[in-house]
N, C-alpha and C positions, 0 to 999 in steps of 0.2 A: 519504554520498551527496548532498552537497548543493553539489556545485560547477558543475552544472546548476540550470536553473531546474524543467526539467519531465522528465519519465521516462517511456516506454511502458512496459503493465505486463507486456512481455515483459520490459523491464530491469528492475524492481520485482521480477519471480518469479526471476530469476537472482540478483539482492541478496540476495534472503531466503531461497534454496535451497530455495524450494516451487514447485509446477504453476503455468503459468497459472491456471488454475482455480480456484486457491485465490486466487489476486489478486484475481479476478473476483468471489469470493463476501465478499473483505474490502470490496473497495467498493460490491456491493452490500448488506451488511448495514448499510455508513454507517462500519465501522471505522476502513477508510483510504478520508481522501475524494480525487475525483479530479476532472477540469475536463475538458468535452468541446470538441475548438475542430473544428470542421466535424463529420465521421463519426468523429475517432478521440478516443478517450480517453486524460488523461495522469495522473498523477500528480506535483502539486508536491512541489519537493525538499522545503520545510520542513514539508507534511505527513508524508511518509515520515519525516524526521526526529524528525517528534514522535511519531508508532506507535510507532520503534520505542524511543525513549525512556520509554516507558510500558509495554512487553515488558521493557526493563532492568529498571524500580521493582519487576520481579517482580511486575507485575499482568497475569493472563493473560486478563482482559475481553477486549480486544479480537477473542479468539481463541474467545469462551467460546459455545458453541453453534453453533458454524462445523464441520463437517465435511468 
């Protein structure tokens, strides 16, 4: 997903086949970080890139106390 710059995290929770809600609680734990430009928040491609490269390494931190 990186041939965008930036991502609402309605498209982020459709990428990753979870709720919004779950998006919401990744960035706000600090997991996946995001950039707010006026009222809305986005997500950069190359952060989402790197999430979910670090979900590949089979390291499930990011994920880890998140319900």
């Amino acid at each position: 997903m990186q041939d965008r710059m930036l991502y609402t995290l309605t498209e982020v929770a459709a990428a990753l086949s979870v709720g919004r809600s779950k998006v919401y609680e990744l960035v706000r734990s600090g997991a996946l970080p995001s950039v707010r430009i006026g009222g809305s928040r986005r997500v950069r491609g190359e952060d989402l890139a790197t999430f979910l490269d670090s979900l590949e390494r089979g390291s499930a931190a990011p994920l880890a106390g998140i319900r």
